[in-house]
C-alpha positions in Angstrom: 12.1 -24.1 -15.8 10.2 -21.7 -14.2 10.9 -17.9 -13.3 10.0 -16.7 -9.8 9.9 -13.4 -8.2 9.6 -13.8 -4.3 9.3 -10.7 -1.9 10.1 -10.3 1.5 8.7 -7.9 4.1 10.6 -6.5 7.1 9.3 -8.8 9.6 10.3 -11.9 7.2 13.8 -10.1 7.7 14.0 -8.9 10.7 16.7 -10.7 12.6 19.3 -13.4 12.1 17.5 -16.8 12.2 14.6 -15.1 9.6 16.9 -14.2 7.1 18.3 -18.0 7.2 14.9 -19.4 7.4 13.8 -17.4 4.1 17.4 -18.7 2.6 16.4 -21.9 3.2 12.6 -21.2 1.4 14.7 -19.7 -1.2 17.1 -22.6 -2.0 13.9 -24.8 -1.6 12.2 -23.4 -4.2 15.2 -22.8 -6.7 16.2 -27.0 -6.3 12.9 -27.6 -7.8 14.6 -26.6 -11.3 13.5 -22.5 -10.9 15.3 -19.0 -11.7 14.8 -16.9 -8.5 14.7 -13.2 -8.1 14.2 -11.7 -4.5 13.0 -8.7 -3.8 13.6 -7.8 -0.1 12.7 -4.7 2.7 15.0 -3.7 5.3 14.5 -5.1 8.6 11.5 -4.6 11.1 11.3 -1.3 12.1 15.1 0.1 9.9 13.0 2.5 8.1 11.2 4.1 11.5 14.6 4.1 13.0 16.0 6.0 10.1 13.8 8.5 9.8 14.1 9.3 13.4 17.8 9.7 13.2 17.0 12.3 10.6 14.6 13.9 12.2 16.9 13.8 15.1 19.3 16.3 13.3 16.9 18.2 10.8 13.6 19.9 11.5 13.0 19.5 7.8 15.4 17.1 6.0 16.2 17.5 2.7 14.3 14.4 0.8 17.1 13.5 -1.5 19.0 13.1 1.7 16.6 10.8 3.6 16.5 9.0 0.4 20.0 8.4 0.1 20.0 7.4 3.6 16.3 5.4 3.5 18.1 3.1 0.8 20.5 1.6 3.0 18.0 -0.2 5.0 17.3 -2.3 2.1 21.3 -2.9 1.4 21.4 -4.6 5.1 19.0 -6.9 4.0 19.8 -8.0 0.5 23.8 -8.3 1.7 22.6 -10.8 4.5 20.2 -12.8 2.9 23.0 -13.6 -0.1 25.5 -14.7 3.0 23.2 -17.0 3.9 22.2 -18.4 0.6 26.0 -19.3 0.2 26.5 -20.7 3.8 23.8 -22.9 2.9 25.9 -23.9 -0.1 23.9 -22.0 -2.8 24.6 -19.4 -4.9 23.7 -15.5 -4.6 24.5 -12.3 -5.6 23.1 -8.6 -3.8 22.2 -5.8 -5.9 21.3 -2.4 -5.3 19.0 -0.7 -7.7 21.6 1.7 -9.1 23.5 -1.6 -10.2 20.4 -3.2 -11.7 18.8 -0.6 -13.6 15.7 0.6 -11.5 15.2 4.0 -12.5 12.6 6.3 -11.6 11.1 9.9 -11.8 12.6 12.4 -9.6 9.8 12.6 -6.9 11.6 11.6 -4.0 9.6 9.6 -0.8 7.1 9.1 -3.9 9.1 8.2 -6.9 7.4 5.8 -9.5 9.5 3.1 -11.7 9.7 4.4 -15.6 12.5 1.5 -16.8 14.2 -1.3 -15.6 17.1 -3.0 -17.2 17.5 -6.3 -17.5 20.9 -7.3 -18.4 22.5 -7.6 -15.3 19.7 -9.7 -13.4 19.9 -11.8 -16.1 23.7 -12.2 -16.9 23.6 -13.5 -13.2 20.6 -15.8 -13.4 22.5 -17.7 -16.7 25.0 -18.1 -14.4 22.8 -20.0 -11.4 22.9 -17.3 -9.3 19.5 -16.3 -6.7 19.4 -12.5 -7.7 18.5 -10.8 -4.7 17.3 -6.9 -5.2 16.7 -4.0 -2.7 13.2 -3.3 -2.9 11.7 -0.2 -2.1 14.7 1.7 -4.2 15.0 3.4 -7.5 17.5 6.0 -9.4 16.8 9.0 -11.2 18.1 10.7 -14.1 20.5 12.0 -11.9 21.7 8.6 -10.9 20.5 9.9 -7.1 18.5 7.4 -4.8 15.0 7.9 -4.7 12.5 5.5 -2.8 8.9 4.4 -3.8 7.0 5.3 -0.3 5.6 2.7 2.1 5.3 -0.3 0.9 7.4 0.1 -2.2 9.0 -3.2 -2.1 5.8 -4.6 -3.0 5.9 -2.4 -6.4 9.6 -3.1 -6.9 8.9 -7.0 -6.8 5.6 -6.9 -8.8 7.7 -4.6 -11.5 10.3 -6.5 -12.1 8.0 -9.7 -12.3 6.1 -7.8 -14.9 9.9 -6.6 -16.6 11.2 -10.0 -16.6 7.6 -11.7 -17.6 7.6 -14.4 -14.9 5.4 -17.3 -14.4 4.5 -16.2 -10.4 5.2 -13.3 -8.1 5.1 -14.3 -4.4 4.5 -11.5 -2.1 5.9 -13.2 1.5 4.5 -10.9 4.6 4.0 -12.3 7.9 -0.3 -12.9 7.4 -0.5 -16.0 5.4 -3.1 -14.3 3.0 -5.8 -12.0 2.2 -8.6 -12.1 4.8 -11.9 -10.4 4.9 -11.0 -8.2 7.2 -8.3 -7.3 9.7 -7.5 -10.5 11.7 -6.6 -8.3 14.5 -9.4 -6.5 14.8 -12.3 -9.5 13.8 -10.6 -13.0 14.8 -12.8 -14.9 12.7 -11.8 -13.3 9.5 -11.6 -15.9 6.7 -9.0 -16.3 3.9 -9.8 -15.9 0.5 -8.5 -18.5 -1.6 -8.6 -16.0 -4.6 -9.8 -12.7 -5.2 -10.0 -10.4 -8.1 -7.4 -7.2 -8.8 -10.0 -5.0 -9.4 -11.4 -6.2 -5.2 -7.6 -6.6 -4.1 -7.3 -2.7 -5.9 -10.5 -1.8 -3.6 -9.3 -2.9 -0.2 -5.3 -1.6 -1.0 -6.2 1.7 -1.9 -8.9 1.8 1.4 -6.6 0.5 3.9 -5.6 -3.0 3.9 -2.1 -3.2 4.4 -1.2 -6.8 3.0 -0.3 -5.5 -0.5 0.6 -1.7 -1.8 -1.9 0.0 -4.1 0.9 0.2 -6.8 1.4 -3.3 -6.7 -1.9 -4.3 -7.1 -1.8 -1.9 -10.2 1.1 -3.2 -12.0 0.1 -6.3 -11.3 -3.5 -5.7 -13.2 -1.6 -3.8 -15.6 0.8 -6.6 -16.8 -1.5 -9.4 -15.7 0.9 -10.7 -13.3 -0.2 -13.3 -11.0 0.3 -12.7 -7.2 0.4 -15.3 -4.2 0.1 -13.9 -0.9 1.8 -16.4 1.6 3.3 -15.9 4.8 6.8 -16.4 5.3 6.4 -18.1 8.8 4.7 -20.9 7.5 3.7 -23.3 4.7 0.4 -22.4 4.4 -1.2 -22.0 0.7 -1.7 -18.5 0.6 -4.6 -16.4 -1.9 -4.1 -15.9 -5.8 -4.9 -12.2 -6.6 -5.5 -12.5 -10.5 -7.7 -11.8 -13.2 -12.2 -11.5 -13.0 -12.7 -14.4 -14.7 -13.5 -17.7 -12.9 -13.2 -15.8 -9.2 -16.0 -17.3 -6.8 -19.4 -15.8 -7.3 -21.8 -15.1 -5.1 -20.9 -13.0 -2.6 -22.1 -9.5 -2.9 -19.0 -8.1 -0.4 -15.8 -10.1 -0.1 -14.0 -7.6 2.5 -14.4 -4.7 5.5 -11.1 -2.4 4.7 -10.1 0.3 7.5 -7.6 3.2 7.4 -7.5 5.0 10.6 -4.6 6.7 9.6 -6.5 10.3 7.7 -7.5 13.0 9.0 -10.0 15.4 8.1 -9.5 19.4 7.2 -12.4 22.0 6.7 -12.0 25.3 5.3 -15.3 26.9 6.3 -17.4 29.5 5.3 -15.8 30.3 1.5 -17.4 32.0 -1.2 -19.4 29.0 -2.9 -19.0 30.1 -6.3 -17.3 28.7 -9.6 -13.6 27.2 -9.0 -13.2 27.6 -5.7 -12.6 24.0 -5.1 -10.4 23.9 -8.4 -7.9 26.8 -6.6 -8.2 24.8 -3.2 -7.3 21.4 -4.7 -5.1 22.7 -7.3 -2.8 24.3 -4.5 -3.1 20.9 -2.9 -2.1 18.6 -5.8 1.0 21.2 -6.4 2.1 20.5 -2.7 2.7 16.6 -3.6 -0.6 16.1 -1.4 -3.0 13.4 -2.3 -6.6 14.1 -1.2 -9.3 11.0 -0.6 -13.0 12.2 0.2 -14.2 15.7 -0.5 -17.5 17.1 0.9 -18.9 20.2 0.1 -21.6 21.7 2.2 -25.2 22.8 0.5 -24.3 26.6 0.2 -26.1 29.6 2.6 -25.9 32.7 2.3 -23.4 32.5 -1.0 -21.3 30.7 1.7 -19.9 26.9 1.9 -17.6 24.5 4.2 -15.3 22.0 2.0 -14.3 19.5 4.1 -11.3 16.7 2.7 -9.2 14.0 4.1 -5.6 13.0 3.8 -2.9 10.4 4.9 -1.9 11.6 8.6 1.7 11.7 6.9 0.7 14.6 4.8 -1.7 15.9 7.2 0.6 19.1 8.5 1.4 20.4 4.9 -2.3 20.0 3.9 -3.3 22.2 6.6 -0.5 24.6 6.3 -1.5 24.8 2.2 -5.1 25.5 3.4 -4.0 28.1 6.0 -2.1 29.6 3.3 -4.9 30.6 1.2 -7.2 31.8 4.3 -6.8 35.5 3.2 -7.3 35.0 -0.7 -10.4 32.8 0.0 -12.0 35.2 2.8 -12.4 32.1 4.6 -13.7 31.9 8.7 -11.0 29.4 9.6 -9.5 25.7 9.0 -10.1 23.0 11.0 -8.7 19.6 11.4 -9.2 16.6 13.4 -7.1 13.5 13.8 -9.3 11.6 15.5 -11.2 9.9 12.3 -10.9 6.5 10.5 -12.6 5.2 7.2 -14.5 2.1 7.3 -15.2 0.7 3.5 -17.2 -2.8 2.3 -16.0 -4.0 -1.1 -17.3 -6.4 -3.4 -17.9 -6.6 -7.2 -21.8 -7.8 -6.4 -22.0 -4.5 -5.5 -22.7 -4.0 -9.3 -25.8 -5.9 -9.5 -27.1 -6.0 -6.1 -29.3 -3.1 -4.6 -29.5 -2.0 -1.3 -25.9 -2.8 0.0 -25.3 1.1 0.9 -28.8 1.0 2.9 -27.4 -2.2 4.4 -24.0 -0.8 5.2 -25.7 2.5 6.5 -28.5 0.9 8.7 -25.7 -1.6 10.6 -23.9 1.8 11.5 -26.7 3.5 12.9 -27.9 0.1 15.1 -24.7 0.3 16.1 -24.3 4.1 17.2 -21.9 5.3 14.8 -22.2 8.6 13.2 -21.3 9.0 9.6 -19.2 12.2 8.3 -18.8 11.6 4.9 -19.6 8.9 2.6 -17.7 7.6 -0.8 -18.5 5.5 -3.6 -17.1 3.5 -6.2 -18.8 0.7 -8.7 -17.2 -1.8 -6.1 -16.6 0.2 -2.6 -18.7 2.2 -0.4 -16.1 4.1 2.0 -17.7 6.2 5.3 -15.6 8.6 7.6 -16.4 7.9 11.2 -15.1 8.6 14.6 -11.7 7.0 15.1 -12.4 5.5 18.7 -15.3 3.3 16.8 -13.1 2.1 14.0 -13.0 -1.9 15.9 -17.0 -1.4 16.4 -17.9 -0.7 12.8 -15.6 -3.3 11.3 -16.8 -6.1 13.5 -20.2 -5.3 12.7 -20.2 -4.6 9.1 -18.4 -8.5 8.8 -21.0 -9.7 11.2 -24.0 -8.1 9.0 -22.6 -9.1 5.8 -21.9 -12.8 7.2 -18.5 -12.4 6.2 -17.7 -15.2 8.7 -19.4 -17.9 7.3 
């Protein structure tokens, strides 16, 4: 008998006939002689609407408020999903996170799991039960609601797969696996049948949205198999697991995009020693997470540092920065929305010069401007205009023969 965690993303969820049609998957699955956990998101678009309706009343709303009412979106989904288990005749029990035993630090809209309990899930699961868990939720020390941020259903899924040691984690979304690139954007993006954590960590944490960063983390962490699969179909889905026996020979295996950043400059500061540490430090105490840095060569003792951030954090970044305007002796700050990042990734990367030449020269045939440029072992990353985002994808995957 084998132990499954299965996820479910919003759009799996999003209306009466899905929520039957993923019961049904469930049941399949559990007749086969398996334990089933589910992890599941609120419907399509609950979280949007929710944060509207808070916005609607608050300027500023308190974030152990939106939390408390964020988690509900996931109790919709969970409560439905066991009625339709049982009107299919199987057996099914809803839990919040409170009544399992998710609990997390007190960040709230950013929490992170520190201990999950066990006893419950499994006290059901002894008795035949489909335990079905709201993802994306977590308690504190406090015994408040806090949520994980986009995506967190992911993390919740892969975590508990990791806490309960189970022989597969299924991550159900509605693409039917990891492609290349963005389907949307280049229709002749191929699935990958595998592909490494460490390339799976590359494209999550530059912009593909089929799995959260955190996930992909855990999931390295514990050595936790995933299988990416759609939910709206039977399709075999890709295997994100270990380096060893992944197909060799490709030096890039994906294009990644994010044109969700945008880019702030505080120009003209003193370049001297820790500037940057009092800029970033100020930063990093505001909850802000900061991607690419760039400093400018220094004239006349003067510099620009110029850094991108998630669009999401992109009004407290620049109010932190205008805040320290006057200590710094700065000119000004400037921001701009319009920019996207564009990365290649590819463990070949580690033994095969002149893929940044490569990357660089099919920009420039293709008129795009660079304004910054990131590396890692695996990734090269480039900020570039945000109207050319489609253009640079569809070439780099063209240049790299990502199609064939």
């Amino acid at each position: 008998m084998a132990l499954i965690v299965q996820k479910y993303g919003g759009t799996s969820v999003a209306d009466a006939t899905r929520v039957r049609d993923v019961a049904e998957r469930v049941l399949y699955t559990q007749q086969k002689g398996n334990q089933m956990v589910i992890v599941v998101s609120a419907p399509a678009g609950k979280t949007d609407e929710l944060l509207a309706l808070a916005r609607g009343v608050a300027k500023h709303p308190n974030p152990r408020e939106v939390d408390m009412l964020l988690a509900t979106g996931e109790q919709i989904s969970i409560a439905l999903l066991a009625m339709a288990i049982a009107d299919l005749g199987g057996k099914a029990i809803s839990l919040t996170a409170a009544q399992v035993g998710i609990k997390t630090d007190g960040t709230h809209q950013k929490a992170k799991i520190t201990e999950i309990s066990l006893k419950r899930i499994k006290e059901e699961l002894e008795k035949g039960q489909v335990v079905i868990v709201a993802g994306f939720q977590g308690i504190d020390e406090k015994h408040d609601y806090t949520t994980l941020g986009r995506g967190g259903s992911d993390t919740s899924a892969v975590a508990l797969a990791a806490a309960l040691n189970a022989d597969m984690c299924e991550i159900y979304t509605d693409v039917d696996g990891v492609y290349t690139a963005d389907p949307r954007l280049v229709p002749n993006a191929k699935k990958h049948d595998e592909i490494s954590y460490d390339e799976m960590l590359e494209m999550a944490s530059l912009g593909a949205k089929v799995l959260h960063l955190r996930a992909v983390e855990l999931a390295k962490k514990y050595n936790v198999p995933l299988h990416v699969r759609s939910s709206f179909n039977e399709n075999p889905g890709t295997v994100v697991k270990g380096g060893e026996n992944m197909e060799q020979g490709r030096i890039v295996v994906g294009v990644a995009h994010n044109s969700k950043i945008s880019k702030l400059t505080i120009a003209r500061i003193a370049d001297k020693p820790g500037v940057a540490a009092m800029i970033f430090s100020k930063l990093a105490a505001a909850d802000i997470n900061v991607d690419m840095i760039v400093q400018s060569a220094g004239k006349d003792g003067l510099a620009d540092i110029s850094f991108t951030v998630s669009k999401d954090d992109a009004d407290r970044a620049e109010e932190v920065a205008r805040s320290m305007v006057e200590v710094l002796s700065a000119e000004s700050v400037e921001r701009d929305d319009n920019q996207a990042k564009v990365s290649i990734v590819g463990t070949g990367m580690l033994t095969n010069p002149g893929v940044a030449a490569a990357m660089f020269e099919t920009l420039a045939q293709n008129n795009i401007n660079i304004e910054m440029i990131s590396t890692s072992d695996i990734s090269i990353s480039t900020v570039i205009p945000g109207e050319l985002v489609e253009k640079a994808v569809q070439a780099l995957h063209s240049a790299f023969e990502l199609d064939k």
